[in-house]
N, C-alpha and C positions, 0 to 999 in steps of 0.2 A: 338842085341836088346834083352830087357830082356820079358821074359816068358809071364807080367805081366805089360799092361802097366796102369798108371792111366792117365785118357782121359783130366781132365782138367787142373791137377796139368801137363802134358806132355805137354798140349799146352800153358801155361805160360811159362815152359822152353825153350819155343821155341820161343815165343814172346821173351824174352830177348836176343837171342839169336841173336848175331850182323853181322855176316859172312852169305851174302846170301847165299851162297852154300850150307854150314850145314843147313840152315835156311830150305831152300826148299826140302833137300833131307830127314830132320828129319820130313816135314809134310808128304811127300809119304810116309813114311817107318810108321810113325803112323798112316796116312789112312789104310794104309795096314795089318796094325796090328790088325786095329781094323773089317777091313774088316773078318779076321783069327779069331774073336771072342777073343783077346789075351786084351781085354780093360778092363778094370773096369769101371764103372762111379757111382759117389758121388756125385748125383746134389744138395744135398742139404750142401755141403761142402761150407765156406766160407773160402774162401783163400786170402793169403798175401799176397804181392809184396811189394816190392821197387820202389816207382812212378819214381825216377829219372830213371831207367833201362829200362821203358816203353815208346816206343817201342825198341827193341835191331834193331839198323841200323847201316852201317860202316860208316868210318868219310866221306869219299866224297859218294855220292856226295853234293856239297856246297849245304844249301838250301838257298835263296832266296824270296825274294816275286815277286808271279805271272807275274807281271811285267816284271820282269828282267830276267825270263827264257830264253831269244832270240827267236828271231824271226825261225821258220822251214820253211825255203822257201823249194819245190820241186825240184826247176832247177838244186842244186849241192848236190855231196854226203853227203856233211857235215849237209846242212840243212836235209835232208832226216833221217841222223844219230841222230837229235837231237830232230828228230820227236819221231823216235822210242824210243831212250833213255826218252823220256817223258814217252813215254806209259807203258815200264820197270819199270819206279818208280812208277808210279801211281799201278802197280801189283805187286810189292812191298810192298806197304800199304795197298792193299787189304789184302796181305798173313796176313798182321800185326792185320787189322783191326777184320779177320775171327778170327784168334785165338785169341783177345782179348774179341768177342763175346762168347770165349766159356768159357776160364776160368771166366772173371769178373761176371756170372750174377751167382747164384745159383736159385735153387728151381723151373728151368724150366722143361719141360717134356722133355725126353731121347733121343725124336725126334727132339728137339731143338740143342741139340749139335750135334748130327751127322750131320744138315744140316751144321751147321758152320762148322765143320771139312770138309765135303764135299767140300765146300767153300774157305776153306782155302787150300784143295791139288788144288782144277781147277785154283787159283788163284799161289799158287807156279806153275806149267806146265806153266801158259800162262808168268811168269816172264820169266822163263827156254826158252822157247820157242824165248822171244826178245832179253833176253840177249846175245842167239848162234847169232841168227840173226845178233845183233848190231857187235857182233866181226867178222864176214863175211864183215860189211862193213870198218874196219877197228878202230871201238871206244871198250869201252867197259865201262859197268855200271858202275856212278861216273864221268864220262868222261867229263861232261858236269853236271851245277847245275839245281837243282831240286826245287819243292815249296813244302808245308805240310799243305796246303788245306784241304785234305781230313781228315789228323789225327789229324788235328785243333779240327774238326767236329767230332771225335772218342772222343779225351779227352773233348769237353764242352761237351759232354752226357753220360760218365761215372757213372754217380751218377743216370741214368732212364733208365733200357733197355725199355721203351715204346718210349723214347726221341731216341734211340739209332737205333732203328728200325724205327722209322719214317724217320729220318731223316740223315741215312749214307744209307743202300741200298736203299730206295725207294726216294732220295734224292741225295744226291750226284752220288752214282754209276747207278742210272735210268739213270744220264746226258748224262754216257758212250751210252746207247740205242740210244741215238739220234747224239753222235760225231762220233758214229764207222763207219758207212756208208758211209759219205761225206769223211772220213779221208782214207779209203779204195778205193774210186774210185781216189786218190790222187793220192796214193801211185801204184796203176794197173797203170794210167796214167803216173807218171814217170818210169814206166818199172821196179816196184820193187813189182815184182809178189809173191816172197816169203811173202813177210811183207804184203802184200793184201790178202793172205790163212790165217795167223796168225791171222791177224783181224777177217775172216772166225772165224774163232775161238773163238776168244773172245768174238765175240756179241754172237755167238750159247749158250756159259756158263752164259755170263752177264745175260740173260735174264730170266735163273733159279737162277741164284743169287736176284738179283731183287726180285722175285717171292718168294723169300724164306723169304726175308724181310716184303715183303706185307702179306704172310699167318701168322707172328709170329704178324708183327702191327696190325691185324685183331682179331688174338687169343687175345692179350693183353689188345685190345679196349673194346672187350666184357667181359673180368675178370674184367676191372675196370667199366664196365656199361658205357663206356662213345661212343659216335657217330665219328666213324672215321674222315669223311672230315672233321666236326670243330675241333676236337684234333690235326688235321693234321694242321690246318691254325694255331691254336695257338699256338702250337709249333713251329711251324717254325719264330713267332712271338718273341716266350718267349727264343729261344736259337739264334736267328737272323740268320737265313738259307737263302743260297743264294738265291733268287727272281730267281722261274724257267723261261724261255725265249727259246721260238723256236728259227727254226722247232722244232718239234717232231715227232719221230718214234711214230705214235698212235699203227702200227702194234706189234712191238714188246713190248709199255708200254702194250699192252692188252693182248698178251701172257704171260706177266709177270705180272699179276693179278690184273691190276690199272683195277678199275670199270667204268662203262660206262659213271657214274656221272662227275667223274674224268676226262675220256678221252675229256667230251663234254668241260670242262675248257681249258684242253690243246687245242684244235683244236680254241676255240676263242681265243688261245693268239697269 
């Protein structure tokens, strides 16, 4: 590792980078580095890319649309397997999504990228973490196709980190707050206690993930003078976000900083 790293121009080469393996062990090893004070950071650098390169993923697994993912029943290993390999990709495009928050925006404060870095090592660990899993039961990531939902919602908001922060953590990855629990007592229930601590897991980070989204949408709302919940509705309007739908974890959306205004909308829906 060199001496000297730079923190966003590091996390684009890593966003490109298409081998989850390097992928995941270059964001620990740059968390770590920067933990060791070994970073630079240039926020107000604007940087380049190559859009076609964005996101760097391997060729399987196939994507598909939502639909055609199959069905993960519980009763056989396989469905079990294609549960997890779901949850693998989907923390996949997390790692992709943090480190595209860090390099794409400039001229945020200092605190802003560390959270995403942050973000983006809990989100490589919990891939790391499904992906041993999945080869204990006998698959491995790719194994099975995947959809791009989530980085659908990454790239229409490219062009607004306010769009971006609305509307990927406090939006899409909130949904995780409310699927990880029912999907975990699933999973205890067919006897696959390893992948039910995993989960442990995931919601414990999702919900500072989450929260990290909401303190940056709140920061952003008040620099542009504008009212959260309506900027919230019209956004989700103006970039067509999926229509949220219970249950809801109110417990955990309130840990993760959704207001009490907020929480009273989810509980009538």
């Amino acid at each position: 590792m060199a001496l000297t790293l730079a923190l966003r121009v590091r996390a684009l080469e890593l966003l490109i980078e298409t081998d989850p393996v390097a992928k995941t062990k270059g964001v620990a090893q740059l968390a770590e580095g920067c933990r060791a004070g070994a970073c630079t950071l240039d926020a107000a650098a604007v940087l380049d890319a190559d859009a076609a390169a964005i996101p760097g993923r391997p060729a399987r697994p196939e994507l598909v649309p939502p639909r055609l993912v199959g069905r993960r029943s519980m009763v056989t290993p396989e469905g079990r397997a294609m549960l997890v390999h779901a949850l693998a990709h989907i923390e996949f495009n997390a790692v992709n999504l943090a480190l595209d928050a860090v390099w794409r925006f400039p001229g945020m404060p200092d605190d802003y990228y560390g959270d995403w870095l942050r973000v983006a090592s809990e989100e490589a660990h919990h891939f790391t973490l499904l992906a041993a899993h999945l080869r204990t039961l006998g698959w491995a990531y790719g194994d099975f196709p995947g959809h791009d939902s989530l980085w659908e919602m990454v790239e229409k908001t490219s062009g607004d980190i306010l769009a971006r922060m609305a509307l990927v953590p406090r939006t899409m990855e909130a949904r995780g707050l409310d699927a990880i629990p029912p999907l975990r007592a699933k999973l205890a229930q067919a006897g696959d206690e390893a992948a039910a601590r995993i989960l442990d897991v995931l919601l414990r980070d999702e919900v500072g993930h989450v929260e990290i989204g909401n303190r940056w949408y709140v920061y952003l709302c008040a620099l542009r003078g504008l009212e959260p919940v309506a900027t919230y509705d019209a956004l989700t309007l103006q970039y067509r976000a999926p229509v949220l739908k219970g249950p809801f974890n109110v417990d955990a959306r309130r840990q993760a900083g959704f207001t009490e205004a907020e929480l009273a909308r989810f509980a009538g829906a």
